[in-house]
N, C-alpha and C positions, 0 to 999 in steps of 0.2 A: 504494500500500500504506500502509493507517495506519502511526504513528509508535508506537515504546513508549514513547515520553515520555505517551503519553497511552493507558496499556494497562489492561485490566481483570481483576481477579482469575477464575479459572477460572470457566468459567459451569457452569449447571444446565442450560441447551438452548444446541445450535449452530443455526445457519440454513446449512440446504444451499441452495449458490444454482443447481443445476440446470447449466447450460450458460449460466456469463455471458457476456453479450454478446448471445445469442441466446435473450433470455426471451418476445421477440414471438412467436418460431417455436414455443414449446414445445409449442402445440396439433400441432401439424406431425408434430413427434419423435415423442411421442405414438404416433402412429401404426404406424411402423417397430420402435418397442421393444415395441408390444402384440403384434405379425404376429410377431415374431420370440419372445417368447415364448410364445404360442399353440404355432407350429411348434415347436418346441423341448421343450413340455410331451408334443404328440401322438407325435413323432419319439422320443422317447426313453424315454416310456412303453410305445412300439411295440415299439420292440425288447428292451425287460425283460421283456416279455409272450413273445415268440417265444419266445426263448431261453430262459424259465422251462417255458412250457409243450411244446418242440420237446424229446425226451429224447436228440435224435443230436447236438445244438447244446452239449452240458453235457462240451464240450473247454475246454481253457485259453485258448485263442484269445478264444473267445466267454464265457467266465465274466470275462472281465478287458474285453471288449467292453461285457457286461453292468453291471460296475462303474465306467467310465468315463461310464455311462447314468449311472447312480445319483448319481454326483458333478457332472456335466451340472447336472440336473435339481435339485441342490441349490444351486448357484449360482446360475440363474435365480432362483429360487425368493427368496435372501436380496438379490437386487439389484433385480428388474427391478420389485415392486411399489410397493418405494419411490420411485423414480424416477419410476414413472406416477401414485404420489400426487405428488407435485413438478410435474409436465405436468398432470395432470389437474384437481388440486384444490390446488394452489397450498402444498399438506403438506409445508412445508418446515424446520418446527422438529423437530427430534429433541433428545431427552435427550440429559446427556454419557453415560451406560452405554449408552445405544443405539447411542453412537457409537463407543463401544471391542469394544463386542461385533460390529457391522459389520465395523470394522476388522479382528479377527481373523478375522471366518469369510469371509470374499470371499477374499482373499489364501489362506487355508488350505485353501478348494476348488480355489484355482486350482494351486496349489503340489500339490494332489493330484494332480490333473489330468496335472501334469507327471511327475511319480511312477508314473503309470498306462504315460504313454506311452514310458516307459524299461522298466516290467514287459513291455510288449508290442513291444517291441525286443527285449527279452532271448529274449521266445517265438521270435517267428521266426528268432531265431540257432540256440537250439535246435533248431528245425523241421528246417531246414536244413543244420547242422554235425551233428547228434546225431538225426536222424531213426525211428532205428527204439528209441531211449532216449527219446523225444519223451515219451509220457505218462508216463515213469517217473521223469524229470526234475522235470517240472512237475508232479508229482501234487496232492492237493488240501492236504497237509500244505506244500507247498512254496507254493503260491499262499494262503493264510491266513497265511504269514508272511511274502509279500512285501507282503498289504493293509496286515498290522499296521504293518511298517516305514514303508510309505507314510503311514499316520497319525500315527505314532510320530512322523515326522520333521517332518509339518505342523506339530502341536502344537509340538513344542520351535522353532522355526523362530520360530513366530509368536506362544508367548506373552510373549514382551518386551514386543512391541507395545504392548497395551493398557497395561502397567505401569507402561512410558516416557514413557507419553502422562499418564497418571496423574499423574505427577510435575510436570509442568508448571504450574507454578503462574499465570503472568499470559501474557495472550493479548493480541495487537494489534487484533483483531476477535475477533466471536461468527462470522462468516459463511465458509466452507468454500465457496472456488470451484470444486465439485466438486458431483454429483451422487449421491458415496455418500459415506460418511465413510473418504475413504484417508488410509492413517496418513500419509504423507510431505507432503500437503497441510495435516493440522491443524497437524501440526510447523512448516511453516514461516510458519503464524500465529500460532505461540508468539514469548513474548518470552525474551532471553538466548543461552545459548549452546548452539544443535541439531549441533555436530559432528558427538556421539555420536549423535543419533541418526541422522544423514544417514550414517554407518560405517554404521551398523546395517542400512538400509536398502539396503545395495549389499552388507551378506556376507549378508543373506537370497534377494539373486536369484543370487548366487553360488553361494551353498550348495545352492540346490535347483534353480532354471531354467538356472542355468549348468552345475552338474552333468551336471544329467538330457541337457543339449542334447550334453557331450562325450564323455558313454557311448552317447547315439544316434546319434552319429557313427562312434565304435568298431565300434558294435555291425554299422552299415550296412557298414562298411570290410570287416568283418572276412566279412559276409554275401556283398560281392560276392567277395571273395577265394576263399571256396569256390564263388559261382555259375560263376565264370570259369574253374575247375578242369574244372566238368562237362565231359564230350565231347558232348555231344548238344545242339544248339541249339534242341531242343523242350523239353529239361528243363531248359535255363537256361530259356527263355521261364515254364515253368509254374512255378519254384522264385523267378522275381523276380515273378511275376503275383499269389505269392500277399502278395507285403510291397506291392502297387502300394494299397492304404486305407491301411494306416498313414504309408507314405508323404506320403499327401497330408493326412490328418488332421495330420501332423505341420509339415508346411509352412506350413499354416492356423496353427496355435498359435505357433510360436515365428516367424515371420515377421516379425510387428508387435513383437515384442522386439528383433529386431536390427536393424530399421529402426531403433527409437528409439535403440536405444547408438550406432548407425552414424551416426544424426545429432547427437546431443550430440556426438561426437568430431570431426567433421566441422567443427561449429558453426553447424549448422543449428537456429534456434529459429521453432518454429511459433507458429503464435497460438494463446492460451490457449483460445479455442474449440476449436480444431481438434485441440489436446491431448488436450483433455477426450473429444471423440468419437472420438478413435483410442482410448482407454484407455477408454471404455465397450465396446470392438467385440473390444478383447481378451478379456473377459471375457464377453461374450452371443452370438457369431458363433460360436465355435467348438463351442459346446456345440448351435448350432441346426443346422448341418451335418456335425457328425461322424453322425450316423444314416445320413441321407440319402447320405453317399459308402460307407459300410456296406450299404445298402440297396442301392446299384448297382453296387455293383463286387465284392460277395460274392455268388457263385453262391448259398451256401443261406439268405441272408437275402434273396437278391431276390426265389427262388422263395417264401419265407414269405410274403412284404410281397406279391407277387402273387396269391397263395393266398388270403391276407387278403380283400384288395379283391374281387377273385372273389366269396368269399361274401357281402359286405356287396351285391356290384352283384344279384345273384342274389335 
């Protein structure tokens, strides 16, 4: 790591360096990042399309399915082009406002993302506990102020960021060993003193991925408590069958979060490669698979997505 005995005043461009260590392979990468956002464009444009045009699908389940598309599809969208200019064409200077405006909206889709998957916690406690209140609950005035919230709380979460970063006057390097501009990486190529922002940086995953992960826990606890109540072992089986997607969409997401707290407390340090590609797969895997276990494990999305293909093979 350069020294700040010999630091430079804030630049006008950083240098994303991509995946150091592994800049031979990048044609490689490439590859994986392209497959996976293709899948991930088709996969969740798919399903914004069903359930826009399906008028039996316009339940809360599926309208919060539908917007978990939509923020999907927006996070691919701010990450994975940049990166494949980085792989591809070697597009590794960015402006610094490109790099502050990166910083907020990755983190702030992902942060939504998490917000989404506690809205749809909350549904199937609903479903479940308050069943025949189910649409009365969640009607459409209550689900418009659960998005609002969910952005409400992006925003205030994450506009420090850029601000904090802003303030940093002298930098040890121009070059970000990272492959998108994340705020805790520029930080700790700043020179002086990053406490605050390293605070900052752990009550942001606190306040919103830590949250979100102890009320989906509740939420589950509180689910199987009343499944457990049922007398019937066909209507446990149908009442846990129908949380068996969120479930796993949710595994998928916060999984690689608590791998990594579980290994910093441990005192497990990976290579900075292998850093970097677990925290790019945070952000591009789960948005490429959540359709697809939607797609197969939901009776009236599989029939649509079959339907579909039907017509197209026809």
């Amino acid at each position: 790591m350069p020294s700040c005995n010999n630091s430079i005043p804030q630049p006008l461009i950083f240098i994303l360096a991509g995946i150091p260590g592994l800049e031979s392979s990048h044609g490689w990468f490439s590859v994986p990042f392209f497959l996976i956002f293709v899948i991930t464009i088709i996969g969740n444009v798919t399903i914004i399309n069903i359930i826009w045009i399906e008028k039996s699908l316009h339940e809360p389940m599926f309208l919060l399915l539908a917007t978990l598309s939509v923020v999907d599809l927006c996070l691919v969208i701010v990450t994975v082009p940049r990166m494949l200019g980085i792989f591809w064409m070697n597009a590794k200077e960015i402006s610094f406002d490109a790099c502050l405006t990166q910083m907020f909206f990755i983190p702030s889709f992902y942060v939504m993302e998490s917000g989404i998957l506690l809205a749809m916690a909350f549904d199937r406690f609903v479903a479940i506990w308050y069943p025949l209140r189910y649409t009365t609950i969640l009607d459409s005035n209550m689900l418009v102020k659960m998005a609002l919230a969910i952005l409400a709380r992006a925003v205030a979460v994450l506009t420090p960021a850029p601000i904090l970063t802003k303030r940093l006057e002298r930098f040890q390097t121009q070059v970000i060993a990272y492959s998108y501009c994340a705020y805790m990486a520029v930080v700790m190529i700043a020179c002086g003193d990053i406490s605050n922002h390293i605070v900052y940086g752990l009550l942001v995953m606190a306040a919103s991925v830590g949250v979100d992960l102890v009320f989906i826990v509740l939420s589950y606890a509180l689910i199987l408590h009343a499944v457990f109540h049922i007398p019937s072992w066909q209507a446990r089986s149908k009442a846990l069958s129908t949380c068996g997607s969120h479930l796993c969409v949710i595994g998928l997401f916060y999984s690689p979060v608590v791998f990594s707290v579980l290994s910093q407390i441990v005192g497990y340090h990976m290579a900075p490669y292998l850093q970097i590609i677990i925290d790019n797969l945070y952000f591009l895997v789960p948005p490429m698979v959540n359709p697809l276990i939607y797609a197969a494990r939901t009776k009236q999305m599989r029939e649509w997505v079959l339907r579909v293909l039907n017509c197209h093979r026809d």
